[in-house]
C-alpha positions as CSV (number, residue, x, y, z in Angstrom):
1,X,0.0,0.0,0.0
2,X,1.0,3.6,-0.8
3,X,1.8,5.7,2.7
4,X,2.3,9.4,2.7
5,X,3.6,11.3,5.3
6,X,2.1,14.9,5.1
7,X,4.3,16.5,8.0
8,X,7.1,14.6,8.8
9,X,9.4,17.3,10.3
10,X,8.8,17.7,13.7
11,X,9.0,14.1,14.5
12,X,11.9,13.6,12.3
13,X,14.1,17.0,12.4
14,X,16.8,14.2,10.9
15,X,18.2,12.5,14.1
16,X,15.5,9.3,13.7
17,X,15.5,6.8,10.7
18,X,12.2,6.5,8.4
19,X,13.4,3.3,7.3
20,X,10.9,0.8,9.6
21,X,8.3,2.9,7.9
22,X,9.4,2.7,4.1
23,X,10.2,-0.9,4.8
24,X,6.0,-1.9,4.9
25,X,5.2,-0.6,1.6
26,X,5.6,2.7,-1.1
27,X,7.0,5.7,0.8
28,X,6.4,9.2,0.4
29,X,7.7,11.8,3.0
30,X,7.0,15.5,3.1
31,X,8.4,17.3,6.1
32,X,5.5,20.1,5.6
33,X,2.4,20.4,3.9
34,X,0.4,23.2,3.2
35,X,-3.9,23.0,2.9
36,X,-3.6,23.1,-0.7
37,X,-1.5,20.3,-1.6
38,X,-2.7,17.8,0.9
39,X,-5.1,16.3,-1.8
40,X,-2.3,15.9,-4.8
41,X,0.3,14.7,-2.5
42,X,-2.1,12.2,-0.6
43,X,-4.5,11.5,-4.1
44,X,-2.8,7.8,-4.1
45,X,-2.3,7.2,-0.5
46,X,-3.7,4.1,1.1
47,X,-1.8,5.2,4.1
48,X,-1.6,8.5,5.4
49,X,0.2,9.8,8.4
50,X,-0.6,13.5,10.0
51,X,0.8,15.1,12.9
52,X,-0.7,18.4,12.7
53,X,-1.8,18.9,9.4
54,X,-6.0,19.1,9.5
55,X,-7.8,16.1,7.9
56,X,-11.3,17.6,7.2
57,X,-14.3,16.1,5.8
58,X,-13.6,17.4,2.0
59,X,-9.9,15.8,2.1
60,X,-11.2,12.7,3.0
61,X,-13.9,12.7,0.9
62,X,-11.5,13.7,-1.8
63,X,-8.8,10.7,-1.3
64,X,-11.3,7.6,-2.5
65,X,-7.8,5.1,-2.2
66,X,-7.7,6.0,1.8
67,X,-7.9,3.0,4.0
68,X,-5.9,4.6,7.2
69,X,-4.6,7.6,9.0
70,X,-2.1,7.3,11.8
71,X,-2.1,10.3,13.9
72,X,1.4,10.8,15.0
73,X,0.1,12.5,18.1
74,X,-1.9,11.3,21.4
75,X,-4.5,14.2,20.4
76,X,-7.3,13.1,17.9
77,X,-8.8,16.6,17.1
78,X,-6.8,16.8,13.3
79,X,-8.9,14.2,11.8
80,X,-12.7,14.7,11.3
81,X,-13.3,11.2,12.9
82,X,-16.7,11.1,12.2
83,X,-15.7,11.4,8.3
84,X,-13.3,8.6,8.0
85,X,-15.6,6.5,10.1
86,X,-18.7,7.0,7.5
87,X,-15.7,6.0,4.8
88,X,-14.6,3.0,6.8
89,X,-11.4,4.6,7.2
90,X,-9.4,3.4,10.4
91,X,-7.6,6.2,12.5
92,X,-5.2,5.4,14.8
93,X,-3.1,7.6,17.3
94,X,-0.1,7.1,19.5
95,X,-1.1,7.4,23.3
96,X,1.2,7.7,26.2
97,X,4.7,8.5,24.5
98,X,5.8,11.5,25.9
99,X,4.6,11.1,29.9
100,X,8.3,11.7,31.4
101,X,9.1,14.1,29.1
102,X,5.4,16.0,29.2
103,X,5.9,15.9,33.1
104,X,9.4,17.1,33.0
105,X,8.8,20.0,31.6
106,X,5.9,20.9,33.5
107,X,8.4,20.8,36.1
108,X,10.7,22.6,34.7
109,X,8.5,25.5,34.2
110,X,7.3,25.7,37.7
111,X,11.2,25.8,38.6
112,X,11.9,28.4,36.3
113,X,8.6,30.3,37.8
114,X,10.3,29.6,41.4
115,X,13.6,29.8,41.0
116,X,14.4,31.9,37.6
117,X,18.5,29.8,37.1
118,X,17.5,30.8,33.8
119,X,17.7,34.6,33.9
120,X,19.7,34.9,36.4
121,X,22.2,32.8,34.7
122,X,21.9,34.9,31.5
123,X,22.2,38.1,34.1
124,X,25.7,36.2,35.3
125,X,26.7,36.2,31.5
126,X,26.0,39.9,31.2
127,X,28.0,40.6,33.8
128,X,25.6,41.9,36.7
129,X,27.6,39.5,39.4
130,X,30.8,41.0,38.4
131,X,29.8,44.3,39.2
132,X,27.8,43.0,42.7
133,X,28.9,44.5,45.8
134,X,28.1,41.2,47.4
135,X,29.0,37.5,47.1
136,X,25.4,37.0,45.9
137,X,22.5,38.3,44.5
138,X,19.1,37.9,43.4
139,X,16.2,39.8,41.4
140,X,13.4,38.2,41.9
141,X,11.6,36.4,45.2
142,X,12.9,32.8,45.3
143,X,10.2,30.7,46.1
144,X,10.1,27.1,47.7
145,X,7.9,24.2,46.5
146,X,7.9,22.3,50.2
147,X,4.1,22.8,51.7
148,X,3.1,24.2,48.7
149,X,-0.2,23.3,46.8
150,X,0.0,22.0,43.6
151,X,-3.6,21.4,42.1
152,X,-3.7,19.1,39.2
153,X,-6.2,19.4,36.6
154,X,-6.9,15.9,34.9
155,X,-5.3,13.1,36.5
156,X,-4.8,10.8,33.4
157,X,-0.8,9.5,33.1
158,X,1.0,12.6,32.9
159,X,-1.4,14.6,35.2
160,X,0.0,11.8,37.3
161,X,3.3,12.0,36.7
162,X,3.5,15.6,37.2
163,X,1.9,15.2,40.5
164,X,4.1,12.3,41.5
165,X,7.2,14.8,40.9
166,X,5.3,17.2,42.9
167,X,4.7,15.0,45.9
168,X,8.9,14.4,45.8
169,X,9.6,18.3,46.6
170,X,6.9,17.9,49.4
171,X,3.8,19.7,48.1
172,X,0.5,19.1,48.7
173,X,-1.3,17.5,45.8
174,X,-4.7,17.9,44.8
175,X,-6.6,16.8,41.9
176,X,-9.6,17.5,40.0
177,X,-10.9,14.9,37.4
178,X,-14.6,14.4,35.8
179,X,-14.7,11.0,36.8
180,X,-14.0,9.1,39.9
181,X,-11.0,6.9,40.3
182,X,-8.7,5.4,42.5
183,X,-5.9,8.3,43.8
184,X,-2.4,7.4,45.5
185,X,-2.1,8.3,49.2
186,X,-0.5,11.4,48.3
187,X,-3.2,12.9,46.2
188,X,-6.6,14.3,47.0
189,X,-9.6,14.8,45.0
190,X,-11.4,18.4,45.2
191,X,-13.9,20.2,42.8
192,X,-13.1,22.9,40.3
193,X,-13.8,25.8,42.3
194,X,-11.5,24.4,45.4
195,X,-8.6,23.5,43.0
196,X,-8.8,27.0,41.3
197,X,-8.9,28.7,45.2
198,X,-6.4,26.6,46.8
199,X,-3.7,26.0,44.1
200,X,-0.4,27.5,44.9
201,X,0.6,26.2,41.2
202,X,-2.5,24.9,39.0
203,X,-1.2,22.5,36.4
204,X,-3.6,21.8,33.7
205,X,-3.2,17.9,32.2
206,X,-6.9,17.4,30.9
207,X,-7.9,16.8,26.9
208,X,-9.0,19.7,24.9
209,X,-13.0,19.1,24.4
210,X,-15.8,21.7,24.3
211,X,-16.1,21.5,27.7
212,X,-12.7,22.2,28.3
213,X,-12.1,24.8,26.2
214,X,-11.5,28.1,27.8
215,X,-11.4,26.2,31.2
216,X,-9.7,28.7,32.6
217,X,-11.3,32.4,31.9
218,X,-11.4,35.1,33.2
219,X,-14.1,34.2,36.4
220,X,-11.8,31.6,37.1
221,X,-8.3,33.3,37.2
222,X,-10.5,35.4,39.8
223,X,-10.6,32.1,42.1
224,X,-6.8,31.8,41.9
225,X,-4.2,33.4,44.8
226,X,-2.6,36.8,43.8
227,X,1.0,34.7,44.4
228,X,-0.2,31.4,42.8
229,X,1.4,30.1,39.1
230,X,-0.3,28.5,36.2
231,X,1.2,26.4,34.0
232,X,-0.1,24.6,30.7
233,X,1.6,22.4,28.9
234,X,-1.9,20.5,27.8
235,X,-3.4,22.6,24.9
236,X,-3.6,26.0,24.5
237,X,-7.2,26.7,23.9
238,X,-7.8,25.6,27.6
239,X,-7.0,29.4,28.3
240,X,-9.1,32.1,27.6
241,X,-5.5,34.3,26.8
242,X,-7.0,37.5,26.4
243,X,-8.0,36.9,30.2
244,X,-4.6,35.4,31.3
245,X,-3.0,38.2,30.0
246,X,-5.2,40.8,32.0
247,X,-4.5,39.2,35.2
248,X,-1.0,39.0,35.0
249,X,-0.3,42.5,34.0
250,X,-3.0,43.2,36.8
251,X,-0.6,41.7,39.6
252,X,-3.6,39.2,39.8
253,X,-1.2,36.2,39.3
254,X,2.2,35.9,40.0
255,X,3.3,34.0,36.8
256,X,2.6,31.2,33.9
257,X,4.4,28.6,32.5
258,X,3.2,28.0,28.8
259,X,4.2,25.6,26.3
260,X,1.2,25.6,24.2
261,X,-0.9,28.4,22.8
262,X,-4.0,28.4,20.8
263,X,-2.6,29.5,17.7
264,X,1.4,28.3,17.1
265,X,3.1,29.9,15.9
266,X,2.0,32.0,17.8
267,X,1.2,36.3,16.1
268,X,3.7,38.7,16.6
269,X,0.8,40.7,19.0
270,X,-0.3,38.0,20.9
271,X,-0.9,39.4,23.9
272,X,0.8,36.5,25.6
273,X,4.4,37.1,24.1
274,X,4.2,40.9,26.2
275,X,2.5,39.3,29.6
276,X,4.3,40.4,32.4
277,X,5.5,37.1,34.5
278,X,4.6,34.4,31.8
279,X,7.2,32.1,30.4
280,X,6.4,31.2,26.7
281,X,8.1,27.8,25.2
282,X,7.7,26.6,21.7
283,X,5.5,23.4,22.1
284,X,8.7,21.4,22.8
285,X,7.1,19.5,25.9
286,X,6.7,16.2,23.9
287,X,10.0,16.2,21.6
288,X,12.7,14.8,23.9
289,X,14.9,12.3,21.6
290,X,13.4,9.3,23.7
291,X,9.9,10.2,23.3
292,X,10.1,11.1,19.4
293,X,11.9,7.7,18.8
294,X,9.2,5.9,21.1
295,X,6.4,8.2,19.1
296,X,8.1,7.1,15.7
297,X,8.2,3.4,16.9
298,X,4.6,3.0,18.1
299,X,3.5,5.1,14.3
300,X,5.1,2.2,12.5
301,X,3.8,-0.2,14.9
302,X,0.5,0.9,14.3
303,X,0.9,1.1,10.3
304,X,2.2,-2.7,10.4
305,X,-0.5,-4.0,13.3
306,X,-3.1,-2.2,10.4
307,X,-1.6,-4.1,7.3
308,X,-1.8,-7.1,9.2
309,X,-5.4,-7.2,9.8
310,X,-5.4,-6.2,13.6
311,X,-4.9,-2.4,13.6
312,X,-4.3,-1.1,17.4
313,X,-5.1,2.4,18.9
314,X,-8.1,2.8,17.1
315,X,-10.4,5.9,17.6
316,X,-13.5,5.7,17.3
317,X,-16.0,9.2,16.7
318,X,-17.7,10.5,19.5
């Protein structure tokens, strides 16, 4: 069967091999691919893999060889699923790559909101130490994470992991979730309102559905403690930004740790980019080495399961 790969880049910047993949059939890689080519690149695909690129209704409508589209993502939203089900198309998806690396970044956003080693160090560099009257120095408040809250918004495996790293520098974990389910002894559940009001850093690990979008808003970010942090590194239309931005340069939050937006990349005047205590990184969460190769290897895994008659990590449409 003829696969096409419509956005390979990001997976594979060139440190991974393709070579599992173009071993199982007629191979076609495109590192980017913009709305208007989808349909002649993917017009003899049997096989077509997306990591970001859309897959409406018309494009699948359009592509009558299509048997299968592997998401290279956990997230499902790129694909109308509802489409490719009416075609009999299978979809598949690659859950629960990136935990660690998802996690550790969360982390290491908070410890940048905490402990700033980032600008500092760049402040070393530039030569503000040099010029100290004293053996040490520091411009902003240095905060410890011991006894602190950390509230944890969806509690699915890296809202776990997250709070499991949390629990190791002694905070106080609590969780909301949608559904009951078994928490370890160092977790406790609480309702929206109380994890918004008690959070000394909110961490939000929940899927992006229409009744999560704009989770937090502007109401919300009301709930929160002047001196408390919020960090995403979920999806970024969880965040009504307008309203993020507002409180921050209010003095209504003390910071935010971002790796997701709801547009990336993101406009010049997003007024995100200007927000007064809010770290910014570029969706990189996800793309350690070790969790692109394990994405990459569960992708081919799931084209060869498919060609074999037992496909696995199959979504099905709401």
């Amino acid at each position: 069967m003829n696969i096409v790969v419509l956005d390979g880049f990001t997976l594979n910047p060139g440190d991974l091999s393709w070579d599992e993949l173009k071993s199982l059939g007629p191979c076609k890689i495109y590192d980017r691919s913009a709305p208007s080519e989808i349909s002649p690149r993917a017009a003899k695909a049997e096989i077509l893999l997306t990591n970001k690129i859309l897959l409406t209704r018309a494009q699948i409508e359009s592509l009558p060889r299509l048997k299968y589209i592997g998401i290279t993502a956990t997230g499902t939203n790129v694909v109308d699923l509802t489409a490719a089900q009416e075609r009999g198309v299978v979809v598949t998806n690659v859950p629960a790559y990136g935990t660690q690396s998802v996690a550790q970044t969360t982390i290491a956003l908070l410890l940048e909101l905490t402990q700033h080693s980032g600008d500092h160090g760049q402040r070393v560099r530039a030569g503000e130490w040099s010029r100290k009257p004293d053996w040490c120095f520091w411009d902003h408040p240095l905060i410890e994470l011991d006894g602190l809250t950390l509230g944890i918004i969806g509690f699915g495996r890296i809202g776990r992991a997250v709070g499991k790293l949390g629990a190791a520098f002694g905070m106080k974990v609590i969780v909301c979730l949608d559904k009951p389910k078994p928490l370890p002894m160092w977790a406790r559940r609480v309702n929206l309102k109380t994890v918004f009001r008690q959070s000394d850093v909110l961490s939000l690990h929940c899927p992006l559905t229409p009744k999560t979008e704009k989770l937090v808003n502007a109401e919300r970010l009301s709930w929160m403690k002047s001196t408390a942090f919020l960090i995403n590194t979920s999806r970024g239309m969880l965040i009504d930004e307008a309203a993020l931005a507002a409180a921050l340069n209010a003095g209504c939050l003390a910071g935010a740790g971002l790796d997701v937006l709801s547009v990336e990349p993101p406009p010049a005047d997003h007024p995100l980019l200007a927000a007064k205590n809010c770290i910014i990184t570029p969706h990189l969460a996800w793309a350690t080495r070790a969790a692109r190769a394990r994405l990459m290897n569960i992708a081919v895994e799931n084209v060869r399961s498919f060609l074999r008659g037992r496909p696995r990590n199959v979504i099905q449409s709401l």
